[in-house]
FIPA-555318 format. One line per field, with one value per atom (N, C-alpha, C): y, z, x; residue in one letter; residue number from 1. Coordinates in nm, 2 decimals, decimal comma. Atoms other than C-alpha are relative to their C-alpha. Layout:
<sites>
v = c(Y  ...) .
w = c(Z  ...) .
u = c(X  ...) .
resn = c(A  ...) .
resi = c(NUM  ...) .
</sites>
This chain:
<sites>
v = c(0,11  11,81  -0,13  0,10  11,46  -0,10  0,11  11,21  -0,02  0,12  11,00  0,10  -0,08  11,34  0,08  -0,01  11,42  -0,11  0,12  11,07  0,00  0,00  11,13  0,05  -0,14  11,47  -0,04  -0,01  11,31  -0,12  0,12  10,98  0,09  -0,04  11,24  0,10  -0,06  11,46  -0,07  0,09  11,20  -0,06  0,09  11,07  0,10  -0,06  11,38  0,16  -0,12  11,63  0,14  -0,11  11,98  0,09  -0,06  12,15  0,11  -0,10  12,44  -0,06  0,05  12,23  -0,07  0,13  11,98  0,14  -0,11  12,31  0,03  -0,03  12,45  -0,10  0,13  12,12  -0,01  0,01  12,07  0,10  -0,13  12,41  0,04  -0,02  12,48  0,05  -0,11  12,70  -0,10  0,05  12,57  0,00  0,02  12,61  -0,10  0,09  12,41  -0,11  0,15  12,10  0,02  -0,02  12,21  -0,07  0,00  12,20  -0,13  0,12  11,86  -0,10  0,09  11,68  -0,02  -0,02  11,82  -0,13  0,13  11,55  -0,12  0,12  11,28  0,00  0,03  11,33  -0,06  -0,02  11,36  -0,12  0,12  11,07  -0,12  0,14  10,86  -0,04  -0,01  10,97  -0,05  0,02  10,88  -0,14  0,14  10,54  -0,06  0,07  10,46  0,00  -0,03  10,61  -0,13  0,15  10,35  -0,15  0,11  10,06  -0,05  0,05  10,10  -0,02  0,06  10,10  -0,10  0,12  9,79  -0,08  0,08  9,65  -0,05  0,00  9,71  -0,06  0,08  9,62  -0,18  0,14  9,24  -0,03  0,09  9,20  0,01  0,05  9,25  -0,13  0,18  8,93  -0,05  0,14  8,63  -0,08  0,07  8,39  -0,01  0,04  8,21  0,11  -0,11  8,55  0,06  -0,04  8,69  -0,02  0,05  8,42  0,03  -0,04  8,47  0,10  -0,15  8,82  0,01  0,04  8,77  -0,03  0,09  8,48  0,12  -0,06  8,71  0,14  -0,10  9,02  -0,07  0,03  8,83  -0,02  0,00  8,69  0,12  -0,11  9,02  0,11  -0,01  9,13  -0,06  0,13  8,85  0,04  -0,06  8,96  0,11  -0,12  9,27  0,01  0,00  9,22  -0,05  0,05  8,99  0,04  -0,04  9,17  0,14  -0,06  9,45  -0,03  0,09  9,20  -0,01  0,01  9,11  0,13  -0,09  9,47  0,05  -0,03  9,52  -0,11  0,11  9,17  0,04  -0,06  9,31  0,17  -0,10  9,66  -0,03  0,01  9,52  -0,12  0,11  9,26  0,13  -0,09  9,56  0,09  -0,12  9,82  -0,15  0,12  9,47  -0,04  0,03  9,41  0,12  -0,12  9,75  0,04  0,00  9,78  -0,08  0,04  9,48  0,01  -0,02  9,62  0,16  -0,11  9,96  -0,04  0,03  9,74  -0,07  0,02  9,60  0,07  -0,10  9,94  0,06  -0,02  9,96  -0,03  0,12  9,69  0,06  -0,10  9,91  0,10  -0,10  10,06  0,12  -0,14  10,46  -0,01  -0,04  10,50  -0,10  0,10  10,18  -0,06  0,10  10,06  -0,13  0,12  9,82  -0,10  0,12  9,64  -0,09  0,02  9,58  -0,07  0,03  9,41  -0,08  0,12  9,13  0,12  -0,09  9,41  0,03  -0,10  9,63  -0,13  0,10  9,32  -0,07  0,03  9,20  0,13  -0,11  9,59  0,03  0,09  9,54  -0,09  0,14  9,19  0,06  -0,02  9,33  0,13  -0,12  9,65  -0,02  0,09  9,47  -0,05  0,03  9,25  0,08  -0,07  9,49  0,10  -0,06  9,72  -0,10  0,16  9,38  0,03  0,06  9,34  0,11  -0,12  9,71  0,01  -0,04  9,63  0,04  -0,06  9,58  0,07  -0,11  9,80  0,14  -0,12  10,08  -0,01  0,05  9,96  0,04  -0,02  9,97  0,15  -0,17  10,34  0,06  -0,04  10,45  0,02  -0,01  10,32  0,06  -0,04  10,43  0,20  -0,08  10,75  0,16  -0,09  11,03  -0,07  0,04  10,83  0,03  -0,05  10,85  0,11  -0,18  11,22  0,03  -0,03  11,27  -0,07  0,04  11,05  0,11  -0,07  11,26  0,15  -0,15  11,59  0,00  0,02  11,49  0,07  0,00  11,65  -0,12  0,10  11,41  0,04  -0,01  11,32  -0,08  0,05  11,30  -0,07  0,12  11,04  0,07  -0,03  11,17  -0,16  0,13  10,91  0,04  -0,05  10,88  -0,02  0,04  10,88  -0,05  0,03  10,75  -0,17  0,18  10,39  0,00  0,04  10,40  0,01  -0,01  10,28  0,11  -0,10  10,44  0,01  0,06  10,28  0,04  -0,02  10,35  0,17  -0,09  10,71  0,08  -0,04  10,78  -0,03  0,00  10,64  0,06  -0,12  10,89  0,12  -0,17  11,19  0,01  0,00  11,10  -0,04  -0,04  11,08  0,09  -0,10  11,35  0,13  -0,12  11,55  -0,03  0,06  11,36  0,10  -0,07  11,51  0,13  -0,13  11,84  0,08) .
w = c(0,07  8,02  0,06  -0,07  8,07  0,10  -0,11  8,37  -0,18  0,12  7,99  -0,06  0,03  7,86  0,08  -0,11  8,19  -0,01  0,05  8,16  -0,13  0,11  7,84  0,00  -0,03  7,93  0,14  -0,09  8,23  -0,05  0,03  8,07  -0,12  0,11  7,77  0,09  -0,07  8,05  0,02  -0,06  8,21  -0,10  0,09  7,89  -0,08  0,02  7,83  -0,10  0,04  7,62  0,06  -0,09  7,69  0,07  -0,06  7,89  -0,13  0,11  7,66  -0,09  0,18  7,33  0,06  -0,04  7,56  0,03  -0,07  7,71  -0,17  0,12  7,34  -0,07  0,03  7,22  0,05  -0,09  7,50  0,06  0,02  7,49  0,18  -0,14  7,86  0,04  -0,01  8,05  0,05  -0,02  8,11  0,17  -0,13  8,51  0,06  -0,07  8,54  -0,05  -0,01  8,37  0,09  -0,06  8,59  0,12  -0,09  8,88  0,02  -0,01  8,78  0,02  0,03  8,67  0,08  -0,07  8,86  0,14  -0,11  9,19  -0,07  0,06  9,00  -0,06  0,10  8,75  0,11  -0,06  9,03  0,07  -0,07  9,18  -0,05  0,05  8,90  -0,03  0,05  8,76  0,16  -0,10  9,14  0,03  -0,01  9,14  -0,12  0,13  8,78  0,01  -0,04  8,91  0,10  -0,09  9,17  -0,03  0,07  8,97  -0,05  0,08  8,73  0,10  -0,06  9,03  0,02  -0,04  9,16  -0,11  0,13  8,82  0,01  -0,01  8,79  0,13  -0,12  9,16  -0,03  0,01  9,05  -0,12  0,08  8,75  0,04  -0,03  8,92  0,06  -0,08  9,14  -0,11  0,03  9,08  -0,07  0,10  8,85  0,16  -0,14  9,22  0,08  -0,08  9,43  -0,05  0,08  9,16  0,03  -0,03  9,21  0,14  -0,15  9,59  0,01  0,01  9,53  0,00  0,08  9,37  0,06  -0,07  9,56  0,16  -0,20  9,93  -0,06  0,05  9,72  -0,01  -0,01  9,64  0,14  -0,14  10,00  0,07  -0,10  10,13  -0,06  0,07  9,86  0,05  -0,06  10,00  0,11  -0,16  10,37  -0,02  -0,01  10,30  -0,06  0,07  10,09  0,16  -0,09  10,37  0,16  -0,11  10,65  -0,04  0,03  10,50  -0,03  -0,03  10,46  0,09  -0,15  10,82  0,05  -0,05  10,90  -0,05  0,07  10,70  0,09  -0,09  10,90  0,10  -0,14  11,19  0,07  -0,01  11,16  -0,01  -0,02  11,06  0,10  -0,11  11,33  0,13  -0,05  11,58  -0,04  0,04  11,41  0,03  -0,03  11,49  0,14  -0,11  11,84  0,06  -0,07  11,93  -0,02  0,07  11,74  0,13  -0,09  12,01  0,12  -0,12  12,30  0,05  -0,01  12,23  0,03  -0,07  12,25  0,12  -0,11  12,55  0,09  -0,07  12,71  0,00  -0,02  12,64  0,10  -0,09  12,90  0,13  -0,14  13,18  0,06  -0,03  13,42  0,06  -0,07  13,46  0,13  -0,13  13,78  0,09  -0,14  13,97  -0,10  0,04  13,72  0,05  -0,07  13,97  0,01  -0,02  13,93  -0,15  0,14  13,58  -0,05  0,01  13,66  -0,12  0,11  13,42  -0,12  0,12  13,14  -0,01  0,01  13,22  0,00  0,04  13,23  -0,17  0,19  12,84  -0,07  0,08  12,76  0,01  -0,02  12,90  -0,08  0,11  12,73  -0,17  0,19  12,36  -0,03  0,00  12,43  -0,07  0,00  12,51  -0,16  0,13  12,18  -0,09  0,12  11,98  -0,03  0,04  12,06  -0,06  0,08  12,00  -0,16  0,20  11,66  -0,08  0,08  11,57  -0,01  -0,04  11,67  -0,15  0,14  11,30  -0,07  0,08  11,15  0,01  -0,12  11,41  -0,08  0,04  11,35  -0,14  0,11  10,98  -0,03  0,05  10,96  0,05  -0,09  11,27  -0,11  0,08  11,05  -0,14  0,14  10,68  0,03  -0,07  10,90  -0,13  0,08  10,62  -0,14  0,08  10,33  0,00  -0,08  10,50  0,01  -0,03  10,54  -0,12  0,14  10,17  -0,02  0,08  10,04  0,07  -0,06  10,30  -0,03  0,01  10,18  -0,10  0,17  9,79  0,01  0,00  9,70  -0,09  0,05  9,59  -0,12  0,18  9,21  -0,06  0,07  9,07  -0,11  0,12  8,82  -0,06  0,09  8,53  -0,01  0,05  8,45  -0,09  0,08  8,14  -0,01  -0,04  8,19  -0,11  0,08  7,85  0,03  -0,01  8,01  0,09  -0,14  8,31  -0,06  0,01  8,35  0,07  -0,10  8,43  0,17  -0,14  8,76  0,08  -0,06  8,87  -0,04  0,00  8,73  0,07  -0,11  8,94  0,15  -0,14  9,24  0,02  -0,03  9,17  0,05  0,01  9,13  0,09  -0,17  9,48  0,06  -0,08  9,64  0,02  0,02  9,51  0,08  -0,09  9,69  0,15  -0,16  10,02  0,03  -0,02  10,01  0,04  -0,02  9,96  0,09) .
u = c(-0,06  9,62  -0,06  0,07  9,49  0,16  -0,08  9,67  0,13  -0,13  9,83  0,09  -0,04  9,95  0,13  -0,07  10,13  0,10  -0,13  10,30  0,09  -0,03  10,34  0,16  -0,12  10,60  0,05  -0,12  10,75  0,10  -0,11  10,87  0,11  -0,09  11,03  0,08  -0,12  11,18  0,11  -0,07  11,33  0,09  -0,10  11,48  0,05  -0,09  11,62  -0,03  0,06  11,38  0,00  0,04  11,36  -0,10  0,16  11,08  0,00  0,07  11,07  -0,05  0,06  11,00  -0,14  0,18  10,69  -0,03  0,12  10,58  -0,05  0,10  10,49  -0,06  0,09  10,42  -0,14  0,14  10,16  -0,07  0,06  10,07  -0,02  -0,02  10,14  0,08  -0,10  10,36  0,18  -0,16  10,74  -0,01  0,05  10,65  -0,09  0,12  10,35  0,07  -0,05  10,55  0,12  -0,09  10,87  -0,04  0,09  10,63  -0,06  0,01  10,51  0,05  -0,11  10,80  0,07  -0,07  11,03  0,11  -0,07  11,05  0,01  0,02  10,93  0,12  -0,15  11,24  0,11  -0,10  11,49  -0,02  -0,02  11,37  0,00  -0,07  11,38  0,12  -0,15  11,71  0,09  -0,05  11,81  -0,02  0,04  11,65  0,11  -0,07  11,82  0,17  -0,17  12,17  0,06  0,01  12,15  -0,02  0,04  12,00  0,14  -0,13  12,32  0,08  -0,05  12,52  0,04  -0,02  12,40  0,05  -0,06  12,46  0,12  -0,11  12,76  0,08  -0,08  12,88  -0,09  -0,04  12,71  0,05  -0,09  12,88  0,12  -0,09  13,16  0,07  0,00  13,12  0,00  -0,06  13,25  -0,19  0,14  12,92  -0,08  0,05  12,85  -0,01  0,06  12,83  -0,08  0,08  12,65  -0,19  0,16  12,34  -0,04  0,02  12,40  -0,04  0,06  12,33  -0,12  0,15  12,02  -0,10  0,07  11,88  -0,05  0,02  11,91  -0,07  0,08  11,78  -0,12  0,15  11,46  -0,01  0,04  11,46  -0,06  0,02  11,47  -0,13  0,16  11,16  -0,10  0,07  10,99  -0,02  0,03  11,02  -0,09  0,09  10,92  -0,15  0,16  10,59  -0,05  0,07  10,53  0,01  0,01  10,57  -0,09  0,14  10,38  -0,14  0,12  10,09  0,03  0,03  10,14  -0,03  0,02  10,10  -0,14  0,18  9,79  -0,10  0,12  9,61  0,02  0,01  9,74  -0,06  0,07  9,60  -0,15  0,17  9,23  -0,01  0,07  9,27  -0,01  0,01  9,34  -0,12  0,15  9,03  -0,11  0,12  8,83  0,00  0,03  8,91  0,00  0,08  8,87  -0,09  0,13  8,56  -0,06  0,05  8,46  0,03  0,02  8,61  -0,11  0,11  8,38  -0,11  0,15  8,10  -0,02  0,02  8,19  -0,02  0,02  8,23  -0,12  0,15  7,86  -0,09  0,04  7,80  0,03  0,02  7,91  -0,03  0,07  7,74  0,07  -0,03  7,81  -0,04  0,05  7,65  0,09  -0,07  7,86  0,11  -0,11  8,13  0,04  -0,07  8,28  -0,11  0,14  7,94  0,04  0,00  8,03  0,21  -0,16  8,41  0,01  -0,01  8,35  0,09  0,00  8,29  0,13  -0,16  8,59  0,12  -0,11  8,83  -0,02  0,02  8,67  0,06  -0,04  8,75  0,18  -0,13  9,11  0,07  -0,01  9,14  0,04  0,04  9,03  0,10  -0,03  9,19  0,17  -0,16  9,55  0,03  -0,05  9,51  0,02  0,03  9,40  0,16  -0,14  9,76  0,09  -0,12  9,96  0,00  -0,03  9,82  0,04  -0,04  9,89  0,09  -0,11  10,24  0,05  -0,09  10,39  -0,07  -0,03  10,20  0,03  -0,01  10,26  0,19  -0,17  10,69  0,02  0,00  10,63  0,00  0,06  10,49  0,14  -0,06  10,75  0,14  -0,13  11,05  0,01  0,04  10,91  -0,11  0,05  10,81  0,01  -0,02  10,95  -0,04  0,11  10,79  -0,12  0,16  10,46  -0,01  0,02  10,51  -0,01  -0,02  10,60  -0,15  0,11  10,32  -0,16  0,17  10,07  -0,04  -0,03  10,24  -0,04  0,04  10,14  -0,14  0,16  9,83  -0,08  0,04  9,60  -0,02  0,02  9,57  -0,09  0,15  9,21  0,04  0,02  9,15  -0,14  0,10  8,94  -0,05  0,06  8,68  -0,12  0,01  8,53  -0,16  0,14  8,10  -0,01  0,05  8,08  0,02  -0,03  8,25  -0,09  0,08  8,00  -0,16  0,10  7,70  -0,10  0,10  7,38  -0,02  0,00  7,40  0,10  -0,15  7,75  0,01  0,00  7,72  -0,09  0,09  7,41  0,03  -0,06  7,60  0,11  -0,08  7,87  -0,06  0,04  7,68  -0,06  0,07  7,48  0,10  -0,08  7,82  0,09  -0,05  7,95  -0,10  0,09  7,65  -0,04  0,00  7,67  0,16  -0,12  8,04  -0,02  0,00  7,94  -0,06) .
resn = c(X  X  X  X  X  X  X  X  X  X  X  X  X  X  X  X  X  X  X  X  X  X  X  X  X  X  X  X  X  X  X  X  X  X  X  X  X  X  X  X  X  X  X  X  X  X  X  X  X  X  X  X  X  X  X  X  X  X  X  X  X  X  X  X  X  X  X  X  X  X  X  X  X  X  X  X  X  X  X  X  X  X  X  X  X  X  X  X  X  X  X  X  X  X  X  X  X  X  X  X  X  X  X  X  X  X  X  X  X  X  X  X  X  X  X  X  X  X  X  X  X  X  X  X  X  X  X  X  X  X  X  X  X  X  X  X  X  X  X  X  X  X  X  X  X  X  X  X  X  X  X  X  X  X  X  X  X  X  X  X  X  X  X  X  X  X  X  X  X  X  X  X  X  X  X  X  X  X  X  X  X  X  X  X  X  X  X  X  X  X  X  X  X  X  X  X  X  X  X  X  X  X  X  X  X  X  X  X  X  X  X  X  X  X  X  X  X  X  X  X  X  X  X  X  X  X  X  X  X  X  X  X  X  X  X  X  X  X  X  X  X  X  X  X  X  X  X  X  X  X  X  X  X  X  X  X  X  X  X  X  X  X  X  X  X  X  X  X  X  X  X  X  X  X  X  X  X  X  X  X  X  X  X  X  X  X  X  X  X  X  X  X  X  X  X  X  X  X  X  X  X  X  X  X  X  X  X  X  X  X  X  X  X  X  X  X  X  X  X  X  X  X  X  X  X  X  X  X  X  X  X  X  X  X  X  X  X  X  X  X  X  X  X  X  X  X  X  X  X  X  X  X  X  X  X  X  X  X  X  X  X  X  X  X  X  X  X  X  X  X  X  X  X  X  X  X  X  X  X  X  X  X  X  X  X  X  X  X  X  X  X  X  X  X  X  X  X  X  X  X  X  X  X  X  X  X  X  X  X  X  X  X  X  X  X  X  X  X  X  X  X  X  X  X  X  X  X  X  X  X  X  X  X  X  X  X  X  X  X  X  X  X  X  X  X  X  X  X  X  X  X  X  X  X  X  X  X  X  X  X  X  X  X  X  X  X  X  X  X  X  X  X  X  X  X  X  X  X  X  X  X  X  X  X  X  X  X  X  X  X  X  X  X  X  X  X  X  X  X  X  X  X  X  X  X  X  X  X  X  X  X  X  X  X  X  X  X  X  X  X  X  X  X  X  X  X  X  X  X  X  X  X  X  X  X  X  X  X  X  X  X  X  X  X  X  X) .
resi = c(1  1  1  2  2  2  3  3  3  4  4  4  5  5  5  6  6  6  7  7  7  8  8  8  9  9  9  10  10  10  11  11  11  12  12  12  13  13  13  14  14  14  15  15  15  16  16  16  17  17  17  18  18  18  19  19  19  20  20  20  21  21  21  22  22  22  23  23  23  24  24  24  25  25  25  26  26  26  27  27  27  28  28  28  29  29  29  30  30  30  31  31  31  32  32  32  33  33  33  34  34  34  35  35  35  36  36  36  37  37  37  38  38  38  39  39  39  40  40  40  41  41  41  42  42  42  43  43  43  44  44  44  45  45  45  46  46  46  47  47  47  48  48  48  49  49  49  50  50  50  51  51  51  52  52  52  53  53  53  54  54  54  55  55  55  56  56  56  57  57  57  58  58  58  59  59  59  60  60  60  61  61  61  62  62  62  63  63  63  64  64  64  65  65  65  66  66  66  67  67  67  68  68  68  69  69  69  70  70  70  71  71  71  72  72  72  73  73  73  74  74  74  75  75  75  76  76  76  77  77  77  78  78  78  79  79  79  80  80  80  81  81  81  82  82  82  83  83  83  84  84  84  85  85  85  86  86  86  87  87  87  88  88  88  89  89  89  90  90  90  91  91  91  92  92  92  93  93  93  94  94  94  95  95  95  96  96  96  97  97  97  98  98  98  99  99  99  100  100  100  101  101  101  102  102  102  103  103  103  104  104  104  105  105  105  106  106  106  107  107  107  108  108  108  109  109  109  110  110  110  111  111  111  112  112  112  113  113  113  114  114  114  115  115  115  116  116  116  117  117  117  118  118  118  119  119  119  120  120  120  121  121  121  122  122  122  123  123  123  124  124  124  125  125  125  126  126  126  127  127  127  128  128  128  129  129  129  130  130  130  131  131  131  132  132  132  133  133  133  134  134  134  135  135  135  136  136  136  137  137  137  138  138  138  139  139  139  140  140  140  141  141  141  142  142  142  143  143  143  144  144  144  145  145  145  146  146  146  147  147  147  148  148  148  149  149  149  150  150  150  151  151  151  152  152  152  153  153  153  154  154  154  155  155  155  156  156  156  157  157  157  158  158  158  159  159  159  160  160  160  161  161  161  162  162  162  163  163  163  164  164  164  165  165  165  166  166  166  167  167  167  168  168  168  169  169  169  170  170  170  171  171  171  172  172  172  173  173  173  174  174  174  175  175  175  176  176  176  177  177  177  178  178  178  179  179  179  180  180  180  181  181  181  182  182  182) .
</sites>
């Protein structure tokens, strides 16, 4: 079945269709959509169970706690995008200064190191910043630690792409990366 066909049969689980009727529909076994759907459902219907929740706990507030609600909810959207962009500049500032403390460890000599103190204090120096700046994204991962596991436990999900939208150019730089892979 294609990726849109798959969405197709999870947005109609989720809204309450039965797997037997999409499995013959989409001519596939009642397991293999089980098998697909399955977390995805459970974790929308768990996101939506929660949504209505919150709903409900702010229309209970008062008009004024209502917007207070609201306003510190975005705030706290806001943090977080932006601390996950800090964690992204701070991971390629770190893969950059250890990138230039590698080449400073070029600079010293095997045979007498201590000839080469300058060096080993620059590799020190770059080394140091470079953990700093990993700090939040290092914190980010640490705390979002079972996410990260889940998303690493996913098998990955190919994207059909259609040669008829690609150029000659861009399909010839697939099909010679596809043989570098192999």
């Amino acid at each position: 079945m294609s990726p849109e066909q798959w969405l197709e049969v999870e947005r109609r689980v989720i809204d309450g269709e039965s797997i037997r009727s999409l499995a013959r529909e989409f001519c596939v076994s009642e397991g293999a959509i089980r098998q697909r759907v399955s977390t995805q459902t459970t974790r929308v219907k768990n996101v939506a169970q929660k949504l209505a929740e919150a709903q409900t706990a702010l229309a209970e507030l008062p008009i004024r706690q209502q917007y207070t609600a609201i306003s510190l909810a975005d705030k706290l959207r806001n943090i977080s995008d932006n601390l996950a962009a800090a964690a992204q500049y701070g991971a390629q500032t770190a893969h950059r200064l250890s990138a230039l403390a590698n080449s400073e460890v070029a600079k010293v000599d095997d045979a007498d190191p201590l000839k080469s103190v300058d060096s080993l204090k620059g590799v020190a120096a770059l080394t140091k910043l470079a953990n700093d700046s990993a700090g939040i994204a290092l914190n980010l991962m640490a705390a979002n630690k079972e996410q990260i596991k889940a998303i690493n436990d996913e098998p990955p999900r190919r994207r059909l792409i259609d040669p008829s939208k690609l150029s000659d150019q861009a399909l010839e730089e697939l099909l010679g990366a596809r043989e570098i892979d192999a």
